[in-house]
PDB file of N, CA, C and O in Angstrom:
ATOM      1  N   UNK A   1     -19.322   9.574 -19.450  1.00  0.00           N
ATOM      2  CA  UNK A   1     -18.536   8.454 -19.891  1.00  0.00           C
ATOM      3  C   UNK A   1     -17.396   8.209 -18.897  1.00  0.00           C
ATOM      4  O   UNK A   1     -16.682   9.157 -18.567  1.00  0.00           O
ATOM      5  N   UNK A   2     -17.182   6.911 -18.376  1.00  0.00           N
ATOM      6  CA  UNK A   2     -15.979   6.592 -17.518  1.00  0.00           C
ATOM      7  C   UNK A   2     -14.960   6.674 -18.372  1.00  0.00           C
ATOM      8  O   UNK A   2     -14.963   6.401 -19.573  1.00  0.00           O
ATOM      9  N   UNK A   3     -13.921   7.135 -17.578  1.00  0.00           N
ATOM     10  CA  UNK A   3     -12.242   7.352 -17.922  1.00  0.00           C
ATOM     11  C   UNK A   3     -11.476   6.017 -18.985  1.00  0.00           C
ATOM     12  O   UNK A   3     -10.578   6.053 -19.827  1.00  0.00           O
ATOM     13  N   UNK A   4     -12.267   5.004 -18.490  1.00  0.00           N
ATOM     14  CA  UNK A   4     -11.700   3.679 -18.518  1.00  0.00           C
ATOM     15  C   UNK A   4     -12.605   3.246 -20.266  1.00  0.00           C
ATOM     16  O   UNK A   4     -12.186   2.405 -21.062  1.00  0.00           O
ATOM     17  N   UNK A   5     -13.665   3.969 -20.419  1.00  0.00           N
ATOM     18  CA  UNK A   5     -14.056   3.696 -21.982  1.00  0.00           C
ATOM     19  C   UNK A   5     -13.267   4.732 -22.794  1.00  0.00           C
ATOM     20  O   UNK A   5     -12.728   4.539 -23.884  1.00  0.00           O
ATOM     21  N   UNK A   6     -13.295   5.915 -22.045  1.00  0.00           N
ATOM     22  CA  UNK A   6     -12.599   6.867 -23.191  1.00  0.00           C
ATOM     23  C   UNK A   6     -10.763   6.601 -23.366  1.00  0.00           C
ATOM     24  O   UNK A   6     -10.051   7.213 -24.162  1.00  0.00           O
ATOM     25  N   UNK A   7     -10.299   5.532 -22.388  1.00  0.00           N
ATOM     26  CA  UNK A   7      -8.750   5.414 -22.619  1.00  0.00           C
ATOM     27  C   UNK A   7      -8.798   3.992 -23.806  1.00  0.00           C
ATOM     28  O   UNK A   7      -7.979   3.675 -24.668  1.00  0.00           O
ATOM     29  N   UNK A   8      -9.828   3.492 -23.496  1.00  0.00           N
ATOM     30  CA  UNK A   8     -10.058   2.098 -24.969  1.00  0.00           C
ATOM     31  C   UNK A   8     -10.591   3.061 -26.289  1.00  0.00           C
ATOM     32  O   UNK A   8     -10.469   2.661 -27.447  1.00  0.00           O
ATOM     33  N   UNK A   9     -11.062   4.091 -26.019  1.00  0.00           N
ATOM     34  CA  UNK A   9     -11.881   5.021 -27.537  1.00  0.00           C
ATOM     35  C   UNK A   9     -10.230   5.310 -28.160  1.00  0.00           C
ATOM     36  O   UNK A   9      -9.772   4.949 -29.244  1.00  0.00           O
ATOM     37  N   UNK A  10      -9.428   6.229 -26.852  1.00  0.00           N
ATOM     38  CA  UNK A  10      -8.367   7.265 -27.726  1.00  0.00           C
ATOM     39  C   UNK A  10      -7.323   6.733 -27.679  1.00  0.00           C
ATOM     40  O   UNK A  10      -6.334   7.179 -28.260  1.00  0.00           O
ATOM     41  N   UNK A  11      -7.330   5.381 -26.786  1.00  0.00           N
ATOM     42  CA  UNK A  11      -5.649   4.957 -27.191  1.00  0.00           C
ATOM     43  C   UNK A  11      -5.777   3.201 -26.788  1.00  0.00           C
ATOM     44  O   UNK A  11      -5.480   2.450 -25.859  1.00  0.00           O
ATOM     45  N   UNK A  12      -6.340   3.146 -27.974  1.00  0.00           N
ATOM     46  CA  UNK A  12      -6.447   1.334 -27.731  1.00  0.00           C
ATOM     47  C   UNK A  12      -5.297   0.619 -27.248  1.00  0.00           C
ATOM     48  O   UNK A  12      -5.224  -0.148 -26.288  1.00  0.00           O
ATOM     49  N   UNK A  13      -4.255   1.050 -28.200  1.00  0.00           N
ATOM     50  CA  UNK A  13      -2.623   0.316 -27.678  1.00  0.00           C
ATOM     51  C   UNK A  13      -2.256   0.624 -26.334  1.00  0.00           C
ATOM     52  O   UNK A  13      -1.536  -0.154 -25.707  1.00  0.00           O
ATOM     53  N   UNK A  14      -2.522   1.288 -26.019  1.00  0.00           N
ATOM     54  CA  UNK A  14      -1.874   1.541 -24.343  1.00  0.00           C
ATOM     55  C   UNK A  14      -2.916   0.633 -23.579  1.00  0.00           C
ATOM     56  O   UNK A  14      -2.373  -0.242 -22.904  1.00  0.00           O
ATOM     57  N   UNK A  15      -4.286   0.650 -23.541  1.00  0.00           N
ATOM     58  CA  UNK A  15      -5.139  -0.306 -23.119  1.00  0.00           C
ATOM     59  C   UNK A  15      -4.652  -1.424 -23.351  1.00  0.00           C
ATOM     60  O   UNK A  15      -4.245  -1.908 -22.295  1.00  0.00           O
ATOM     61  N   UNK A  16      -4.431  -2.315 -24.512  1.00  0.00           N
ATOM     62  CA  UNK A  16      -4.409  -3.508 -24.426  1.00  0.00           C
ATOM     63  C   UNK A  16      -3.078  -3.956 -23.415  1.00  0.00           C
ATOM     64  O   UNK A  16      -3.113  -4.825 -22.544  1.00  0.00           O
ATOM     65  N   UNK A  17      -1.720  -2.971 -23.851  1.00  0.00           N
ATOM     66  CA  UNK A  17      -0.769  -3.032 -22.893  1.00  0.00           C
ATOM     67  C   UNK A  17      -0.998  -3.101 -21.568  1.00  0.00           C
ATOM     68  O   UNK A  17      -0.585  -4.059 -20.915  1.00  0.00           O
ATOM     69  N   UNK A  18      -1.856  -1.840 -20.879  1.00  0.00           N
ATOM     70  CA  UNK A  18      -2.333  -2.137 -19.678  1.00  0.00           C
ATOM     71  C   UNK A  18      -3.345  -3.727 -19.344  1.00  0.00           C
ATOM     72  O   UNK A  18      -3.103  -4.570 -18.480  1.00  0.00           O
ATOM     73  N   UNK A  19      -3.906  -3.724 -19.841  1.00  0.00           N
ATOM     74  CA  UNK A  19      -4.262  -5.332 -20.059  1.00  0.00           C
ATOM     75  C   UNK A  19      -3.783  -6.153 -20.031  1.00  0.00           C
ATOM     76  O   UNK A  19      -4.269  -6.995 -19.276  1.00  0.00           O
ATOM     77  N   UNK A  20      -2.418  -6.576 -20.851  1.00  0.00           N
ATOM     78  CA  UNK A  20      -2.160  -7.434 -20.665  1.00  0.00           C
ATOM     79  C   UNK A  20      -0.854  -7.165 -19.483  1.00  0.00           C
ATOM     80  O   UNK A  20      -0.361  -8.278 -19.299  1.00  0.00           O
ATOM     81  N   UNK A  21      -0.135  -6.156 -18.647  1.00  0.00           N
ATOM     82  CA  UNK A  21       0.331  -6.015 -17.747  1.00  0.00           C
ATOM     83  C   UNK A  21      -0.415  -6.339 -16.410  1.00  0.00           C
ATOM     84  O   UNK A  21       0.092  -6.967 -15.480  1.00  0.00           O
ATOM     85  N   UNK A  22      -1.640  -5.847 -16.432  1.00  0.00           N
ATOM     86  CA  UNK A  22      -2.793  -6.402 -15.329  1.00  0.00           C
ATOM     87  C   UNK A  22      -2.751  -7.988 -15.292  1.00  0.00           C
ATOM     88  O   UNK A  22      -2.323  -8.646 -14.343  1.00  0.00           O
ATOM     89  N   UNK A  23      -3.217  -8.452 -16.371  1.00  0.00           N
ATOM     90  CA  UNK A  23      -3.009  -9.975 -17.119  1.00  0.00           C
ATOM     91  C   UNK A  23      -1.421 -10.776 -16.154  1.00  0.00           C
ATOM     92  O   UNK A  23      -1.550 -11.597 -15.246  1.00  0.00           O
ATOM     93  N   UNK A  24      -0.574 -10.449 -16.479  1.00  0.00           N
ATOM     94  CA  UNK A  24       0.754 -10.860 -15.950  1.00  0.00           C
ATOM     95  C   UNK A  24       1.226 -10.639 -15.355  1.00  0.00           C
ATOM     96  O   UNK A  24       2.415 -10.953 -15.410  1.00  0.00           O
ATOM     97  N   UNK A  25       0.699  -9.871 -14.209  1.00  0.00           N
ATOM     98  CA  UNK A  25       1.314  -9.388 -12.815  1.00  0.00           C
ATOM     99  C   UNK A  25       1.353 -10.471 -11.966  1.00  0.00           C
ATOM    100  O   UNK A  25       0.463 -11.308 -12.114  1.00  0.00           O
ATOM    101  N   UNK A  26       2.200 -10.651 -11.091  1.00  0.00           N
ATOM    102  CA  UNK A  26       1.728 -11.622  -9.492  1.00  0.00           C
ATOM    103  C   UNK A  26       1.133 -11.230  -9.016  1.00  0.00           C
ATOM    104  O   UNK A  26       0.117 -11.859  -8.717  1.00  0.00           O
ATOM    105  N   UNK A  27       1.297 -10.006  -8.623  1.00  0.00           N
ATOM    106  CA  UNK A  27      -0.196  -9.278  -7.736  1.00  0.00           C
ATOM    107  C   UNK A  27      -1.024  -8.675  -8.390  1.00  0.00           C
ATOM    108  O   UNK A  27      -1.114  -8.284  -9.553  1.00  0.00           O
ATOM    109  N   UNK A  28      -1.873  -8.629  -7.131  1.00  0.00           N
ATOM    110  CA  UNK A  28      -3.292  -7.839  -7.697  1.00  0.00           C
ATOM    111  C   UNK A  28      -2.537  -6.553  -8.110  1.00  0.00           C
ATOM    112  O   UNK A  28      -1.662  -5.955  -7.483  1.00  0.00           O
ATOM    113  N   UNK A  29      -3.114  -6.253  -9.382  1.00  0.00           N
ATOM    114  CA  UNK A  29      -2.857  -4.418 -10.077  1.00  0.00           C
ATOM    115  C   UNK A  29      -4.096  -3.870 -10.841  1.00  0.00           C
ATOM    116  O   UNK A  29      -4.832  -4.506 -11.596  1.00  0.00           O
ATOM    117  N   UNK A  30      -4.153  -2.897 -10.581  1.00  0.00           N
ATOM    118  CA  UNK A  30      -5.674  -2.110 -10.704  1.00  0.00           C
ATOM    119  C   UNK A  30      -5.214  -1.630 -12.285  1.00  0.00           C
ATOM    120  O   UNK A  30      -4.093  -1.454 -12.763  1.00  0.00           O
ATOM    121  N   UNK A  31      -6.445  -1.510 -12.820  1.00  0.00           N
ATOM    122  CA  UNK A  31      -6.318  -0.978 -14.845  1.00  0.00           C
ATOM    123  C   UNK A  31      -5.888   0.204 -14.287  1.00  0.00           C
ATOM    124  O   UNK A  31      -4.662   0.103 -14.241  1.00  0.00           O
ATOM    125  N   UNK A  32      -6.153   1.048 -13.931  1.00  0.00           N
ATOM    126  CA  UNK A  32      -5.297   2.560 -13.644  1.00  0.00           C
ATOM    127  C   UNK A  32      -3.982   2.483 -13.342  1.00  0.00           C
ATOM    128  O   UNK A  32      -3.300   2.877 -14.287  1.00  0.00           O
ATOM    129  N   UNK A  33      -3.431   2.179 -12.525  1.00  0.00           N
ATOM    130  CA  UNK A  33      -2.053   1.557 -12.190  1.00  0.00           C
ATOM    131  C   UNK A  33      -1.369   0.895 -13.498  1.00  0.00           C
ATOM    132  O   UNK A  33      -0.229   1.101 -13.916  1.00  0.00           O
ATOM    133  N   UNK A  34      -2.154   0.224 -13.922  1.00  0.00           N
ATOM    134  CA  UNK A  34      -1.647  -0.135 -15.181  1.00  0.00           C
ATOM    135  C   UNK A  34      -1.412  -0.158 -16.802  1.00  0.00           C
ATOM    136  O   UNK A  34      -0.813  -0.782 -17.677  1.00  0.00           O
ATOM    137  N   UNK A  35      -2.549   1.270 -16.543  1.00  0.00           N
ATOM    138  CA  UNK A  35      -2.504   1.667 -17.822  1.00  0.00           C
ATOM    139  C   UNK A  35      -1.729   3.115 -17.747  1.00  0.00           C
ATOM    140  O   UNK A  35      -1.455   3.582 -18.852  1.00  0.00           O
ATOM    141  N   UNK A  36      -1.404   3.758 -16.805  1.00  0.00           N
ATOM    142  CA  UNK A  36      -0.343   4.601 -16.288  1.00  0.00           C
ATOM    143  C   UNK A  36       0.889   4.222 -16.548  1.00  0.00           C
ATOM    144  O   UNK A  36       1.642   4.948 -17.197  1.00  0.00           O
ATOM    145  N   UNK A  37       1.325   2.822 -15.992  1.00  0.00           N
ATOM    146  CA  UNK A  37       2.432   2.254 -16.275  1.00  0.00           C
ATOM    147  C   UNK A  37       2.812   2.180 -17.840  1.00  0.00           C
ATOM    148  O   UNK A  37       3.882   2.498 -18.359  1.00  0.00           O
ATOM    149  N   UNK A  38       1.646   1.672 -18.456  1.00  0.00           N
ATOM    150  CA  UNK A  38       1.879   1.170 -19.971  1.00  0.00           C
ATOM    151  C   UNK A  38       1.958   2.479 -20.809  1.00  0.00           C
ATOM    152  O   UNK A  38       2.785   2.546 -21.717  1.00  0.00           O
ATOM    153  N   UNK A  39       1.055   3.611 -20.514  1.00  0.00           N
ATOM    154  CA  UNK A  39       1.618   5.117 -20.955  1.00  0.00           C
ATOM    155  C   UNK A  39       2.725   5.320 -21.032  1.00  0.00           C
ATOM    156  O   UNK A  39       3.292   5.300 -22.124  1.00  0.00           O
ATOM    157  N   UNK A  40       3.584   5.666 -19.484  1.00  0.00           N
ATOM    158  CA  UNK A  40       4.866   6.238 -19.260  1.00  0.00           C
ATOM    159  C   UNK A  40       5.612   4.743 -20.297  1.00  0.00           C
ATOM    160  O   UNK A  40       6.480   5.375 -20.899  1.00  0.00           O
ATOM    161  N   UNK A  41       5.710   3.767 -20.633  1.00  0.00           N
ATOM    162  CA  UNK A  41       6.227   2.914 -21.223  1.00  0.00           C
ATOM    163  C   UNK A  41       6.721   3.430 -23.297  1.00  0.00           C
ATOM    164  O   UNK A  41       7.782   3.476 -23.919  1.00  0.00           O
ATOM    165  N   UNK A  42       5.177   3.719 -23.673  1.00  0.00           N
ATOM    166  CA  UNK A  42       4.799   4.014 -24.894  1.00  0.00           C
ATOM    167  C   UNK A  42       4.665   5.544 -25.174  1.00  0.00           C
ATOM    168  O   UNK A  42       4.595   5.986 -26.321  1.00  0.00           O
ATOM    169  N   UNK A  43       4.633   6.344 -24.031  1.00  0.00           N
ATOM    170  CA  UNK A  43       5.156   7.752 -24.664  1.00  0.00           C
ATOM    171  C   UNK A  43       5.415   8.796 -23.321  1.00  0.00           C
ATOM    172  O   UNK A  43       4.686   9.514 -22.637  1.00  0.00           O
ATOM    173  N   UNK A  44       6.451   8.557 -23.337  1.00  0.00           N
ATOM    174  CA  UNK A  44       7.540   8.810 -21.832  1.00  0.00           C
ATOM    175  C   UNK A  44       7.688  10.694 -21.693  1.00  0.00           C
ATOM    176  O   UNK A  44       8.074  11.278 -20.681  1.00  0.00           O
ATOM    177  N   UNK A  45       7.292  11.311 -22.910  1.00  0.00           N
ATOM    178  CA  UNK A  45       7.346  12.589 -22.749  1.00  0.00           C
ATOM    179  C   UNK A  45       6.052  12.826 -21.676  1.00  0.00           C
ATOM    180  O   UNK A  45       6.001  13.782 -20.902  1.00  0.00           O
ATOM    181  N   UNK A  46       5.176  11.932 -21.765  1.00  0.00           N
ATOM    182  CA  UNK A  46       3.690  12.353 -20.908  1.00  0.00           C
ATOM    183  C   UNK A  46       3.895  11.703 -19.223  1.00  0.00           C
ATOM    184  O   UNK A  46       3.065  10.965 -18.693  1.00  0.00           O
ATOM    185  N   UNK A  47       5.092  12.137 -18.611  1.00  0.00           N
ATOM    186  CA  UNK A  47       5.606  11.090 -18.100  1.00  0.00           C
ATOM    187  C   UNK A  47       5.267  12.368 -16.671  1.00  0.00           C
ATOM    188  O   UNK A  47       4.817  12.025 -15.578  1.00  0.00           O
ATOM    189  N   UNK A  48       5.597  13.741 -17.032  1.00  0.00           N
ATOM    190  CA  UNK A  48       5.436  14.400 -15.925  1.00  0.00           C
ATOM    191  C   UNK A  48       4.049  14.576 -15.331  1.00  0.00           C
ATOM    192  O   UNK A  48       3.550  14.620 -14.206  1.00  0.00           O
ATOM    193  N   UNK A  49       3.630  14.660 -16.673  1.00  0.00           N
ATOM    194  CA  UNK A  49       1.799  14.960 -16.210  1.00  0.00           C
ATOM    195  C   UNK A  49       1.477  14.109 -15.568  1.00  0.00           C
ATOM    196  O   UNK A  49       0.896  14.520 -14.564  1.00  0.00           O
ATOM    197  N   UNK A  50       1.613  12.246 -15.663  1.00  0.00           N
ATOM    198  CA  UNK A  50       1.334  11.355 -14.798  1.00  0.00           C
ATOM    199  C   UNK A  50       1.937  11.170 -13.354  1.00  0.00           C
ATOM    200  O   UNK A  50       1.583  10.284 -12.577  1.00  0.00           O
ATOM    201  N   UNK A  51       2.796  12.028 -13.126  1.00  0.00           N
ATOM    202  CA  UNK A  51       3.428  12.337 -12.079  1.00  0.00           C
ATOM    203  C   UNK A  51       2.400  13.332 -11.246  1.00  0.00           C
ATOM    204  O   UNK A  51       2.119  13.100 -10.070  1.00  0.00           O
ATOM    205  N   UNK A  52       1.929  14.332 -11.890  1.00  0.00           N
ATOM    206  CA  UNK A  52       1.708  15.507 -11.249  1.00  0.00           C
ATOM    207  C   UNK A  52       0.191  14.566 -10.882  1.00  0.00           C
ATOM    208  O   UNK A  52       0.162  14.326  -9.675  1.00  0.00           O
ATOM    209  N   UNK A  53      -0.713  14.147 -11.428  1.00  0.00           N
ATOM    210  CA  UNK A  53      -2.167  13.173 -11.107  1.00  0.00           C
ATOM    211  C   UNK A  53      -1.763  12.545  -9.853  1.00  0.00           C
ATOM    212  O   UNK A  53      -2.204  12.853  -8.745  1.00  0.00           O
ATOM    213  N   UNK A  54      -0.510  11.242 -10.212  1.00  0.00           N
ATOM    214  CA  UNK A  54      -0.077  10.622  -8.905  1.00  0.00           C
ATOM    215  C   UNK A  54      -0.111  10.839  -7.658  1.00  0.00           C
ATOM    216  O   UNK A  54      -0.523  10.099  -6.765  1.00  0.00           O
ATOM    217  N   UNK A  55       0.637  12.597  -7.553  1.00  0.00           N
ATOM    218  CA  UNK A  55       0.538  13.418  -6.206  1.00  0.00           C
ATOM    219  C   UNK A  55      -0.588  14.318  -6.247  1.00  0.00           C
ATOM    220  O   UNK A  55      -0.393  15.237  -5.452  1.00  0.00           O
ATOM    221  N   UNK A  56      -1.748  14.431  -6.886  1.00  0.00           N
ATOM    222  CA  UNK A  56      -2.706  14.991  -6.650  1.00  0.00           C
ATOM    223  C   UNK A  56      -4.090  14.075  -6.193  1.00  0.00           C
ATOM    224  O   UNK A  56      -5.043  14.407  -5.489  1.00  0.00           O
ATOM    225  N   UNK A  57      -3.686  12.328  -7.142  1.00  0.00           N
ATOM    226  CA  UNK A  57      -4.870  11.710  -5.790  1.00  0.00           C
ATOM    227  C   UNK A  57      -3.825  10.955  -4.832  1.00  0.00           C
ATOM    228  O   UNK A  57      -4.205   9.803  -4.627  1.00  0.00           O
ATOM    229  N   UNK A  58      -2.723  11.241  -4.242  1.00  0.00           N
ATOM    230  CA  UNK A  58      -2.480  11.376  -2.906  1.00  0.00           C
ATOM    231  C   UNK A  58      -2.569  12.415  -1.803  1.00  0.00           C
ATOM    232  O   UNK A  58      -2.570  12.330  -0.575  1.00  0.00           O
ATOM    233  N   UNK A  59      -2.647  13.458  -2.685  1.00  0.00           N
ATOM    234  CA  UNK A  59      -3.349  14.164  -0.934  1.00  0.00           C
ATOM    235  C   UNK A  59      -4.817  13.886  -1.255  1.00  0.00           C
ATOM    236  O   UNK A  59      -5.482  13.978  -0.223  1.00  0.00           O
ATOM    237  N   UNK A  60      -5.379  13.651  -2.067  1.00  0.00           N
ATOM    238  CA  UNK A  60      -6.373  13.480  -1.978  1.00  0.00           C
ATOM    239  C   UNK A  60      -6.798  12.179  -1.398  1.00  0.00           C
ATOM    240  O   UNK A  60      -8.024  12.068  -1.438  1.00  0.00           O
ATOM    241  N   UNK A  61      -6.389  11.492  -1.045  1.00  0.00           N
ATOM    242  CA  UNK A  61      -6.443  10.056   0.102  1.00  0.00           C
ATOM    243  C   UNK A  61      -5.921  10.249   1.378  1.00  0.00           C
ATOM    244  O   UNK A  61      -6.214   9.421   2.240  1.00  0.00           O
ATOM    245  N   UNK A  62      -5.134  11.280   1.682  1.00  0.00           N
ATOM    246  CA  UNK A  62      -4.516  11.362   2.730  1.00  0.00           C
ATOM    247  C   UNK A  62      -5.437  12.364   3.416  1.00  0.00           C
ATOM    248  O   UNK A  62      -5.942  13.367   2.912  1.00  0.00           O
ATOM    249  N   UNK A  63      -5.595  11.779   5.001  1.00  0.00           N
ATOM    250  CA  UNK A  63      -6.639  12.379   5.945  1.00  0.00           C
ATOM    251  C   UNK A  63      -6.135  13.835   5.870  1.00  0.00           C
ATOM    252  O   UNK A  63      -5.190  14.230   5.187  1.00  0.00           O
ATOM    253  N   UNK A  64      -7.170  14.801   6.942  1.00  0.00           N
ATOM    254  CA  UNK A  64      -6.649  16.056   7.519  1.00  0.00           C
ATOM    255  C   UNK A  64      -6.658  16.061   8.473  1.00  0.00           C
ATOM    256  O   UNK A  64      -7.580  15.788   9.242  1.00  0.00           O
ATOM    257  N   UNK A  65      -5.428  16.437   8.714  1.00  0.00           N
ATOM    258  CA  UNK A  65      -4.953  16.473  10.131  1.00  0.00           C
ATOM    259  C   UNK A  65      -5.967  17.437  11.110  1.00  0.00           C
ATOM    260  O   UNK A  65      -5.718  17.575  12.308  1.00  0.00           O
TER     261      UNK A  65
END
């Protein structure tokens, strides 16, 4: 199952938020980006863990030297 059905199964409200933040952006913003955003928004204690993901798929994008 993709990430993106099981975040509409276990937390509809943060989805639709991310939705409609995607929805009303000027720029292009990806549902991950924005349903991250709409998390840390609606329950801010889960705020480090989305931190710690953040810097774990950045080295994971970043070449080796």
């Amino acid at each position: 199952m993709r990430a993106s059905l099981w975040r509409v199964l276990l937390a509809p409200r943060t989805t639709l938020r991310a939705l409609r933040l995607q929805r009303l952006s000027r720029s292009p913003f990806d549902f991950d980006s924005a349903w991250q955003q709409a998390r840390m928004r609606c329950a801010p204690d889960e705020v480090e863990y989305l931190l710690q993901r953040c810097v774990q798929e950045a080295k994971a994008r970043r070449p080796d030297p």
